[in-house]
TIDO-9866 format. One record per residue: residue in three letters; x, y, z of N, C-alpha, C in turn; residue number from 1. Coordinates in Angstrom, 3 decimals, decimal comma, always signed. Layout:
N
> residu|n.px|n.py|n.pz|ca.px|ca.py|ca.pz|c.px|c.py|c.pz|num
> ALA|X|Y|Z|X|Y|Z|X|Y|Z|NUM;
...
***
This chain:
199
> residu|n.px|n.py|n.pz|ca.px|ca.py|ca.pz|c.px|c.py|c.pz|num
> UNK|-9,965|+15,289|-12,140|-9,443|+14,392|-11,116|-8,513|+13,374|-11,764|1;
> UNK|-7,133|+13,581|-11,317|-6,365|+12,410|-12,216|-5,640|+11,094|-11,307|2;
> UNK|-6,635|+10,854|-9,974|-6,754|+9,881|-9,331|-7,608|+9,317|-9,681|3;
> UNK|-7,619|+8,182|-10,420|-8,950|+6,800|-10,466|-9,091|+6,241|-10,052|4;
> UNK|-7,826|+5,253|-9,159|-8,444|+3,883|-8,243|-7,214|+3,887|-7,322|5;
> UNK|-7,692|+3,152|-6,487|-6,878|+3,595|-5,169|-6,428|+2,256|-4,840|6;
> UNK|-5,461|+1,680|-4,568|-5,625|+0,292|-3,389|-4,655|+0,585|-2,230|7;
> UNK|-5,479|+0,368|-1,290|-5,683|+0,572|+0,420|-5,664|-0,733|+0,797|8;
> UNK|-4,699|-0,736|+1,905|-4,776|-2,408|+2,549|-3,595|-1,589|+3,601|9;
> UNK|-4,246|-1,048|+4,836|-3,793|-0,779|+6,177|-3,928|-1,657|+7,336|10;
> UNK|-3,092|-1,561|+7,917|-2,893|-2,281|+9,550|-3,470|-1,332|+10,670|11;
> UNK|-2,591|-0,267|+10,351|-2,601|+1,284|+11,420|-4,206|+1,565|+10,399|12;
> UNK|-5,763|+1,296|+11,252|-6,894|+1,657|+10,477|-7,670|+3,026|+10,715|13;
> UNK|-6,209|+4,039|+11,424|-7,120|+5,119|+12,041|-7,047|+6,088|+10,682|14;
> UNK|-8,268|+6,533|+11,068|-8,427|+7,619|+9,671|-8,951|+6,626|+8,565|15;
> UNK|-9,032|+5,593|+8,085|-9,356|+5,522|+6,888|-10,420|+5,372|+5,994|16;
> UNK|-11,422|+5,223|+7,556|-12,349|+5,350|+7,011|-12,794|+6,398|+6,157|17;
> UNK|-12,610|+7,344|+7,196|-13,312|+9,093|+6,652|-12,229|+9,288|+5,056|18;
> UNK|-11,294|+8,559|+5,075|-9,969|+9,051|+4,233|-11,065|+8,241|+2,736|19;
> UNK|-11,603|+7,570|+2,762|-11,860|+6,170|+1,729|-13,178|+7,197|+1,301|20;
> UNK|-13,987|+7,392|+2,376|-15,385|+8,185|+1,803|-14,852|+9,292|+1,409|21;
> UNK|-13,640|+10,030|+1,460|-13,572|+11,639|+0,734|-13,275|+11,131|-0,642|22;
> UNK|-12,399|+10,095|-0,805|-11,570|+9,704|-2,143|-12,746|+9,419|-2,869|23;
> UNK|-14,224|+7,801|-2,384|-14,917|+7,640|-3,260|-15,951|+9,404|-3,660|24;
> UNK|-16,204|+10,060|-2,681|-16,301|+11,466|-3,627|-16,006|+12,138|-4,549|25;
> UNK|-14,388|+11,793|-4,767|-14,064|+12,292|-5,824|-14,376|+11,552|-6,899|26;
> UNK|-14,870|+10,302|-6,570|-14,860|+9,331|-7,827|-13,934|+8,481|-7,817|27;
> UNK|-12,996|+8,436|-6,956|-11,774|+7,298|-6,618|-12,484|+5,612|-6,704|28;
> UNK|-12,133|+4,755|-7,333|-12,269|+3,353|-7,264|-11,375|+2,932|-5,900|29;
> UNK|-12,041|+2,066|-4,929|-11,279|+1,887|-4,152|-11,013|+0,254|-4,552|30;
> UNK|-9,720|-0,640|-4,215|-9,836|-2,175|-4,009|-8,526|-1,907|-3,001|31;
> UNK|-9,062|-3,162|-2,415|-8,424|-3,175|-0,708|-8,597|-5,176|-0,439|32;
> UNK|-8,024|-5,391|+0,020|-7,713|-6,501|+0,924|-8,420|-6,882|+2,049|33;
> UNK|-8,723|-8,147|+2,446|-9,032|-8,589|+3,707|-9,815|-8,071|+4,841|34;
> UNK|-8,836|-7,282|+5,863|-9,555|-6,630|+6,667|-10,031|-5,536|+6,580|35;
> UNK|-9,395|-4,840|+5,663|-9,249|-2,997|+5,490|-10,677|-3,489|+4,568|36;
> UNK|-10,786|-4,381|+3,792|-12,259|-4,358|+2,335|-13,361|-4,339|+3,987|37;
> UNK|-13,082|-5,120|+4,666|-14,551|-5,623|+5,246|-14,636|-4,576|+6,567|38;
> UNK|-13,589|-3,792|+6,669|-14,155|-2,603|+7,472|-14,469|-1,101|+6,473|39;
> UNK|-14,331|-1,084|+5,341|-14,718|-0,023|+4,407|-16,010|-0,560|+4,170|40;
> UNK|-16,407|-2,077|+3,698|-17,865|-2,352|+3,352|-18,746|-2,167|+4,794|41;
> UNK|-18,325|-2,265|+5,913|-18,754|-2,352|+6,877|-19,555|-0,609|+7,274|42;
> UNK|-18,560|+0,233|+6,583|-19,419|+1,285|+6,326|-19,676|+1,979|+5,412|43;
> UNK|-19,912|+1,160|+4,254|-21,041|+1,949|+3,312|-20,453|+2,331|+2,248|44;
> UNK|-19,032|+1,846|+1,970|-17,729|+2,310|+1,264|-18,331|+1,121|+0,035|45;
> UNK|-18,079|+1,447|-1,184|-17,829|+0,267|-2,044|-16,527|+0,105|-2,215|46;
> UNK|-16,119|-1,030|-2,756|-14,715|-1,898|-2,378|-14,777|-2,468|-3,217|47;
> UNK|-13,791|-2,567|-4,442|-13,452|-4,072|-4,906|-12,379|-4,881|-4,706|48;
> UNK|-12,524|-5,656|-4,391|-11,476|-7,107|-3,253|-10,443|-7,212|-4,612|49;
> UNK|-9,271|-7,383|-3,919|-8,193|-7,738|-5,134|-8,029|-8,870|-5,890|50;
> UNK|-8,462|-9,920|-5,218|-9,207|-11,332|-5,506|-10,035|-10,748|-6,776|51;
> UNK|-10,891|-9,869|-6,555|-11,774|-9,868|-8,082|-10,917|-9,230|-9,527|52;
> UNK|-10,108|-8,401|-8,815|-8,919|-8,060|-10,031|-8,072|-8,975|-10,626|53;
> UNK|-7,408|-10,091|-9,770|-6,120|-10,987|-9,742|-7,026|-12,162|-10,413|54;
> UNK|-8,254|-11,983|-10,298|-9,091|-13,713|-10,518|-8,299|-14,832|-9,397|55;
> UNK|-7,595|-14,614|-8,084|-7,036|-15,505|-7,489|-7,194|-14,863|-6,151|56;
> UNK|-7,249|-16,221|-5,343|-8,170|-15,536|-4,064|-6,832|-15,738|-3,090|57;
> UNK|-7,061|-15,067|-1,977|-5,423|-14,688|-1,055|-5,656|-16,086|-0,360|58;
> UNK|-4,467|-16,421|-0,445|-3,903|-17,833|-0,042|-2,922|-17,685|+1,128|59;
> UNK|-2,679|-18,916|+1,907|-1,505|-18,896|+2,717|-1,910|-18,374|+3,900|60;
> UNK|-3,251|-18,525|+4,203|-3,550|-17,826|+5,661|-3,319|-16,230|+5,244|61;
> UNK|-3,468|-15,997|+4,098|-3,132|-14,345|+4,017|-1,843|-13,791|+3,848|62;
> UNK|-0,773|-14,945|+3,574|+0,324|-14,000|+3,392|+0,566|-13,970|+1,701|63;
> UNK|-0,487|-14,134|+1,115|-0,520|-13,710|-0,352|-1,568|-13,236|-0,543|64;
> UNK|-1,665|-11,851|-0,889|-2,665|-11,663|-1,359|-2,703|-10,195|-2,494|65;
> UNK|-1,673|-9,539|-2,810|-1,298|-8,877|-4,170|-0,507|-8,743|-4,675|66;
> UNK|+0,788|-9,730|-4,333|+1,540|-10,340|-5,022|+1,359|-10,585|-6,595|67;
> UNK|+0,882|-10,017|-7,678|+0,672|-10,136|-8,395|+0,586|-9,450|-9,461|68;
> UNK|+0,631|-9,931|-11,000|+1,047|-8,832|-12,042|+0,000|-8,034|-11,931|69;
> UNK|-1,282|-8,066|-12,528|-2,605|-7,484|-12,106|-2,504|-6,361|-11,530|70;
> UNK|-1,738|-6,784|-10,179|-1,520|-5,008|-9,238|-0,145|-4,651|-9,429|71;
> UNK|+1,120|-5,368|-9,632|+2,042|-4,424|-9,472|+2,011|-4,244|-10,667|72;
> UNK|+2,200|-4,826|-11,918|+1,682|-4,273|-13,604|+0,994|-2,683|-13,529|73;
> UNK|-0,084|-3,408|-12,922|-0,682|-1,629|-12,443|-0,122|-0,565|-12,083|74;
> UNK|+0,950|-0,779|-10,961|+1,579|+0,434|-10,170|+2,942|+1,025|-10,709|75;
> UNK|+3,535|-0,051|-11,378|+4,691|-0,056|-12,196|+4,954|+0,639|-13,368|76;
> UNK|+3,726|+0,794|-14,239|+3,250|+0,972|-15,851|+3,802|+2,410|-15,650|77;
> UNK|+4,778|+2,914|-16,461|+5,395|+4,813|-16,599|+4,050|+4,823|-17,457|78;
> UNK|+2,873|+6,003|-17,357|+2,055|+6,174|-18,782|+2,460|+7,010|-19,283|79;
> UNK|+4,291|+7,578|-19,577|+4,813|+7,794|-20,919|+5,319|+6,861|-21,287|80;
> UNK|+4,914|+5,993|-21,655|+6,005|+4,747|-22,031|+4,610|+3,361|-22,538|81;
> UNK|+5,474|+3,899|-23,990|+3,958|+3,466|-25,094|+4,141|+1,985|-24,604|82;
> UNK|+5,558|+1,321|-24,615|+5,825|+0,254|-24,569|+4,834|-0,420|-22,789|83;
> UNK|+4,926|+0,143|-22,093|+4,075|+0,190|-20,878|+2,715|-0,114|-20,705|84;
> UNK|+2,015|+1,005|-21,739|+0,870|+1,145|-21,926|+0,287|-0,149|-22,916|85;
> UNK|+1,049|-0,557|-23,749|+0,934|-1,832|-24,707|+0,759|-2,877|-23,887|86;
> UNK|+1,539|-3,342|-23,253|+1,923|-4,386|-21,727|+0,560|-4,288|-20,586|87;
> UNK|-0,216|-3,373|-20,307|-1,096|-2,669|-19,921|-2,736|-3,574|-20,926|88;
> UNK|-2,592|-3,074|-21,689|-3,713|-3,234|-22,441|-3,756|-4,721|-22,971|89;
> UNK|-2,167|-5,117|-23,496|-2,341|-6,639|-23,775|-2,422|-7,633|-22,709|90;
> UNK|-2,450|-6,781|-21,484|-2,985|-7,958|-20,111|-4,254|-8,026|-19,230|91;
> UNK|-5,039|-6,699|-19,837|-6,229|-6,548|-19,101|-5,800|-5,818|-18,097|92;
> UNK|-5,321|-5,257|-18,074|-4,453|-4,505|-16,689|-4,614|-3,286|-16,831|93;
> UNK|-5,876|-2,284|-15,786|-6,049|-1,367|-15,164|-5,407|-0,411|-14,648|94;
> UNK|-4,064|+0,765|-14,773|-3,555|+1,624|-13,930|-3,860|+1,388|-12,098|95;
> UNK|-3,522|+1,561|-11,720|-3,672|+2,057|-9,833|-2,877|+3,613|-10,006|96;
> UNK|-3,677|+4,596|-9,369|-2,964|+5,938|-9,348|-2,107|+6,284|-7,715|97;
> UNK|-3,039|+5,667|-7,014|-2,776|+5,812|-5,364|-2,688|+4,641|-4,737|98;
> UNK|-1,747|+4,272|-3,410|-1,255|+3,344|-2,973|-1,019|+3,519|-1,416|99;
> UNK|-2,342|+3,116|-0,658|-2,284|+3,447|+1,057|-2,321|+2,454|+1,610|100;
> UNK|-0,912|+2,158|+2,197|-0,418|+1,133|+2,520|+0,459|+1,597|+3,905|101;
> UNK|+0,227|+0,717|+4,731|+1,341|+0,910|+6,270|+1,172|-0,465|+6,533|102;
> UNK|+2,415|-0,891|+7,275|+2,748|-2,222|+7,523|+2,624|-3,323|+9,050|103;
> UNK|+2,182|-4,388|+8,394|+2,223|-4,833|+9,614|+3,214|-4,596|+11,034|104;
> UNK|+2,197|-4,492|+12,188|+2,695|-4,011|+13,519|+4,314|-4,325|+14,323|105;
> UNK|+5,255|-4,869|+13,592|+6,321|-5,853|+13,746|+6,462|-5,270|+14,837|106;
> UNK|+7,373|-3,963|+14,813|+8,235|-2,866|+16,177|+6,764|-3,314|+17,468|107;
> UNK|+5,538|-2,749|+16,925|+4,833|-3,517|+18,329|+4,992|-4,507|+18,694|108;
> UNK|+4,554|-5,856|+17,955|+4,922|-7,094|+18,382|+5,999|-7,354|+19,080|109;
> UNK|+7,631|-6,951|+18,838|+8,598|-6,930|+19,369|+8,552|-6,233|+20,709|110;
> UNK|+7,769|-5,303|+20,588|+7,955|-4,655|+22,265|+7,453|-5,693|+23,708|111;
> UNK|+6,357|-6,393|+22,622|+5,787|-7,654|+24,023|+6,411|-8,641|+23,932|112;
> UNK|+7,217|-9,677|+22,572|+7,510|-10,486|+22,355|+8,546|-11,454|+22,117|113;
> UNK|+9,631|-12,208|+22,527|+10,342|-12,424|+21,588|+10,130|-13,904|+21,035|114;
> UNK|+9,141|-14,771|+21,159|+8,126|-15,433|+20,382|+8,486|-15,556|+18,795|115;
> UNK|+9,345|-16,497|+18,303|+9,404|-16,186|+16,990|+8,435|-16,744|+16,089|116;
> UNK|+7,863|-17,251|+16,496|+6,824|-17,369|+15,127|+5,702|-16,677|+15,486|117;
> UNK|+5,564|-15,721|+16,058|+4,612|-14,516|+16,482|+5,307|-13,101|+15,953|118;
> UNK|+6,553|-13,345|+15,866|+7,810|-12,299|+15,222|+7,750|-12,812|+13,675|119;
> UNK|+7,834|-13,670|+13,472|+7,769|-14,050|+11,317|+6,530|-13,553|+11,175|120;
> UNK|+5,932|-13,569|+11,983|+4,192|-14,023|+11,067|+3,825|-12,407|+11,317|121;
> UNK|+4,251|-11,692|+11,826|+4,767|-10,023|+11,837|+5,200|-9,317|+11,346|122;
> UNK|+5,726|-9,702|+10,398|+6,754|-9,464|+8,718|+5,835|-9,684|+7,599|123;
> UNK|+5,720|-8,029|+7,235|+4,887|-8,157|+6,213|+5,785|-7,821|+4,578|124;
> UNK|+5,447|-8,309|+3,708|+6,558|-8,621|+2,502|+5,489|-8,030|+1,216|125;
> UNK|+4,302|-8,575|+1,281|+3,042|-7,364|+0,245|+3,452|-6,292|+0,275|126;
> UNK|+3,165|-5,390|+1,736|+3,005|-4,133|+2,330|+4,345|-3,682|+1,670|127;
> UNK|+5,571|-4,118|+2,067|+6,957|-3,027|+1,776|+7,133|-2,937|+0,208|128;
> UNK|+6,327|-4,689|-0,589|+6,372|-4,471|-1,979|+5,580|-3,487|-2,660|129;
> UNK|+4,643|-3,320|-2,307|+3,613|-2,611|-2,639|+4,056|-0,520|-1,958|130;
> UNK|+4,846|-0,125|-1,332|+5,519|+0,660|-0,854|+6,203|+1,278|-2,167|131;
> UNK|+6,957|+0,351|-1,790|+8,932|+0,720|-2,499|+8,185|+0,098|-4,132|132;
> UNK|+7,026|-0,365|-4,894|+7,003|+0,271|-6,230|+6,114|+1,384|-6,463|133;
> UNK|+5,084|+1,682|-5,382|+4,493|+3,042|-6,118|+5,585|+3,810|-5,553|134;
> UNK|+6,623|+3,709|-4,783|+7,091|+4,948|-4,437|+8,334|+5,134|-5,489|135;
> UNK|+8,915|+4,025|-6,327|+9,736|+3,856|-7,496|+8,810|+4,625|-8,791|136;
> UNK|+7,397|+4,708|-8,461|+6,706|+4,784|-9,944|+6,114|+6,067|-9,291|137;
> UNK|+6,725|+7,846|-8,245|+6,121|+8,218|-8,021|+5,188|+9,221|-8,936|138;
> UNK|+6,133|+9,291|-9,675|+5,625|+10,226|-11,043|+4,092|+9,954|-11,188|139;
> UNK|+4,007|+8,849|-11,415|+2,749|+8,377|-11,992|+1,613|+7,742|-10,938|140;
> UNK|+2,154|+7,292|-10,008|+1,287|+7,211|-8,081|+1,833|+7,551|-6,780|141;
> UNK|+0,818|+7,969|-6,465|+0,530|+8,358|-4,875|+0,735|+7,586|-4,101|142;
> UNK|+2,094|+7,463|-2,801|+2,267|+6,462|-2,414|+1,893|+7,419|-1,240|143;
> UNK|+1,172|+6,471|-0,192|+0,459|+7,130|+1,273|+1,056|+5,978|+2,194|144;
> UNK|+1,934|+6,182|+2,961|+2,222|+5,246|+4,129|+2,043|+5,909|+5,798|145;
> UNK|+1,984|+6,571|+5,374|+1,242|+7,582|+7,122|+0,040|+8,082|+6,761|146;
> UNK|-0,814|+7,356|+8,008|-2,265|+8,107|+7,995|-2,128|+9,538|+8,515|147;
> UNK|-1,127|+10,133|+8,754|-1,279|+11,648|+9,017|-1,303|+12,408|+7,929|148;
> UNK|-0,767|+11,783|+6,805|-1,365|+12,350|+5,498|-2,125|+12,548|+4,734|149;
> UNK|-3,327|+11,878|+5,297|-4,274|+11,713|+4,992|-5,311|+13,261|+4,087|150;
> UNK|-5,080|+13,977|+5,534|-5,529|+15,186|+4,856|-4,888|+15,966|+3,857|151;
> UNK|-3,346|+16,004|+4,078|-2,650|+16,731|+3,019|-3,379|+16,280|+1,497|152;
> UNK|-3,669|+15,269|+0,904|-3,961|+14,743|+0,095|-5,174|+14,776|-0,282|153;
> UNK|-6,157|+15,348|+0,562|-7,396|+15,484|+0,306|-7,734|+16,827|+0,109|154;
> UNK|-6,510|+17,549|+0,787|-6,735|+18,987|+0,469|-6,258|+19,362|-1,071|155;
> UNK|-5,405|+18,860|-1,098|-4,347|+18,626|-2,516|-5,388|+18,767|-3,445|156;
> UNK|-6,296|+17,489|-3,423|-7,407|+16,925|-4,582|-8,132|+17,724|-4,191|157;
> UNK|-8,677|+18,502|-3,148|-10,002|+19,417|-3,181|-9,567|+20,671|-4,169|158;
> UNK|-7,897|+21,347|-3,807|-7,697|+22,311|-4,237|-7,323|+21,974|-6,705|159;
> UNK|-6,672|+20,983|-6,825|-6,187|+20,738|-7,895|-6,710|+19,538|-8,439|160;
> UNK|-7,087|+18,924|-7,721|-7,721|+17,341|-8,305|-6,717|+16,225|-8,616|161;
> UNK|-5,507|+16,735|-8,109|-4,509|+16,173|-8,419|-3,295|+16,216|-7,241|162;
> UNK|-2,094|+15,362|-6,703|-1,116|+15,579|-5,922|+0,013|+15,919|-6,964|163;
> UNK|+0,517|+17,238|-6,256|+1,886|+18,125|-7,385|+2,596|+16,899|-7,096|164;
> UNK|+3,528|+17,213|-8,086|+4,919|+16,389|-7,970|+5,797|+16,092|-6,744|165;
> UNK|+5,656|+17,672|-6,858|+6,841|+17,940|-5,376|+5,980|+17,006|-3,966|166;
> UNK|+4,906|+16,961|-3,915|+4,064|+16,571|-2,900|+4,640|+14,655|-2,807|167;
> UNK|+4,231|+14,284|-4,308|+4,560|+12,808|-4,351|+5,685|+12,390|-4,097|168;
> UNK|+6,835|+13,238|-4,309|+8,583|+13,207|-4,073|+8,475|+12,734|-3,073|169;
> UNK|+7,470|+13,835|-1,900|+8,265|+13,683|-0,627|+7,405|+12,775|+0,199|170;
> UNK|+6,273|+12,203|-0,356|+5,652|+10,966|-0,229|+6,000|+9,629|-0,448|171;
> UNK|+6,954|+9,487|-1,420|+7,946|+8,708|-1,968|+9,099|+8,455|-1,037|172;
> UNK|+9,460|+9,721|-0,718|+10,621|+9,275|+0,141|+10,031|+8,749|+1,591|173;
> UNK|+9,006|+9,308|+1,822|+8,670|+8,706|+3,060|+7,976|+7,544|+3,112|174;
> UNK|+7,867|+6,948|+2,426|+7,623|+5,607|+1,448|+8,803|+4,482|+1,856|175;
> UNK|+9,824|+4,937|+1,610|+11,428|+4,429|+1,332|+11,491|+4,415|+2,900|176;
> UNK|+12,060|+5,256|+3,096|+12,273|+5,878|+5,093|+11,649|+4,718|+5,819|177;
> UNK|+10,167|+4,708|+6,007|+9,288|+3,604|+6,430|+9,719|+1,796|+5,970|178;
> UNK|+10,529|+1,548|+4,706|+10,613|+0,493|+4,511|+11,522|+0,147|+4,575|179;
> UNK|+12,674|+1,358|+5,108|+14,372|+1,174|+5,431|+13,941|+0,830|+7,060|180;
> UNK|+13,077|+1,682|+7,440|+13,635|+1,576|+8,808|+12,279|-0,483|+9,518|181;
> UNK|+11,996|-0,345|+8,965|+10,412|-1,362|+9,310|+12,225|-2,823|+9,150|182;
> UNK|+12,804|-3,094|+8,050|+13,853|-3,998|+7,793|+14,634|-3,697|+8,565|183;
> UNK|+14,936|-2,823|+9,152|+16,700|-2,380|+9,978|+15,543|-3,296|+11,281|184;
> UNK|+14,141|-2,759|+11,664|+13,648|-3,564|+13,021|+13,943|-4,853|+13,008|185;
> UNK|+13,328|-5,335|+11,742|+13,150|-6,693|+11,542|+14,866|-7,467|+11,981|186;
> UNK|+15,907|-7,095|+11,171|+17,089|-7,256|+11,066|+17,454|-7,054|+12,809|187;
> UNK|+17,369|-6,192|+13,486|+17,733|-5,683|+15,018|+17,180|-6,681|+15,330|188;
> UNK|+15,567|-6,893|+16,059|+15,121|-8,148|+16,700|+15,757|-9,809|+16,355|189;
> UNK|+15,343|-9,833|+14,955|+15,931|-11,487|+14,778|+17,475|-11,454|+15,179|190;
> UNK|+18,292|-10,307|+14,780|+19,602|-10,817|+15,229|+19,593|-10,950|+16,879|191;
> UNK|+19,198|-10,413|+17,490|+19,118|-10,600|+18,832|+18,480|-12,131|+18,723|192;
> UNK|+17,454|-12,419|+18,432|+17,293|-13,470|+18,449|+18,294|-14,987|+18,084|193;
> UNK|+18,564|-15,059|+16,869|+19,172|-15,787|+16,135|+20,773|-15,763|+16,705|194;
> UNK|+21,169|-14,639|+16,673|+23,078|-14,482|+16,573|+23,136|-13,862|+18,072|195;
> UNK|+22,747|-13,924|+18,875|+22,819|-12,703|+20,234|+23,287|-11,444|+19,882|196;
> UNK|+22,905|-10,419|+18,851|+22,844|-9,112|+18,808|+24,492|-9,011|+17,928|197;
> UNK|+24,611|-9,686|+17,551|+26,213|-9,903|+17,074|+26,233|-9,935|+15,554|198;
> UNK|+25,312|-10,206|+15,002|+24,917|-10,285|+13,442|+25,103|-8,659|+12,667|199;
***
């Protein structure tokens, strides 16, 4: 199995449960965030909170909370790249292999709203960071941004213990896709807002 630890921090929470208990089967470490930790502990999942990795607890009403070397150090690290692995070890810093992440609800919010500080506070900036570097580092992690993939990936690891390359490519790109198009929303609504659609 050349998945070890996973971090999960979803909005969209369908599937993840069952998705979290196949992974800790394999032996997957899970750490997760906020709501996604306290509905995995809620059933029976062990979890370690990113707070216990970072030694720093999520601040800001929650709009910080893995912002940090700890995890992206983690997701970033090439492990061909001795110089990486050095950087790695001289920080206490753990690998992350897999990265299941989907973003706050913005395009919903916008459909009921045009409320702007119900529209900012809808903009999630973790989520697309945490995206666009495992999907930069796919070689080396699993970037999951649709729970419909859920199974592909479990079949993957049932059959090889591992996601092929070609699999992560196109996980990667749909990684990217999701964080081009989530900014083009963001960008569409506020300009309507801000400039009357003219921006």
């Amino acid at each position: 199995m050349n998945i070890k630890r996973a971090l999960i921090s979803v909005s969209d929470k369908r599937g993840i449960v069952e998705f979290s208990k196949k992974l800790r089967e394999f032996g997957v470490e899970i750490i997760s965030t906020g709501g996604t930790a306290k509905l995995l502990e809620e059933n029976g999942i062990s979890v370690k909170k990113v707070s216990e990795i970072t030694g720093f607890p999520e601040i800001l009403g929650g709009r910080v909370k893995t912002l940090h070397p700890k995890i992206f150090g983690a997701i970033l690290a090439r492990f061909d790249n001795k110089e990486h692995l050095n950087d790695l070890a001289k920080n206490d810093i753990m690998p992350i292999d897999m990265v299941v992440v989907n973003l706050y609800p913005f395009e919903e919010v916008a459909k009921r709203t045009r409320n702007e500080e119900k529209l900012i506070e809808n903009i999630d900036i973790g989520g697309v960071a945490l995206l666009r570097a495992a999907a930069k580092n796919y070689r080396d992690v699993v970037v999951i941004s649709d729970p419909d993939d859920y199974r592909k990936v479990i079949k993957s690891l049932e059959e090889c213990g591992d996601v092929p390359l070609q699999k992560r490519r196109i996980f990667a790109l749909k990684a990217f896709y999701r964080t081009m198009r989530y900014d083009s929303e963001i960008h569409s609504v506020l300009s309507e807002l801000f400039a009357s659609g003219n921006f």
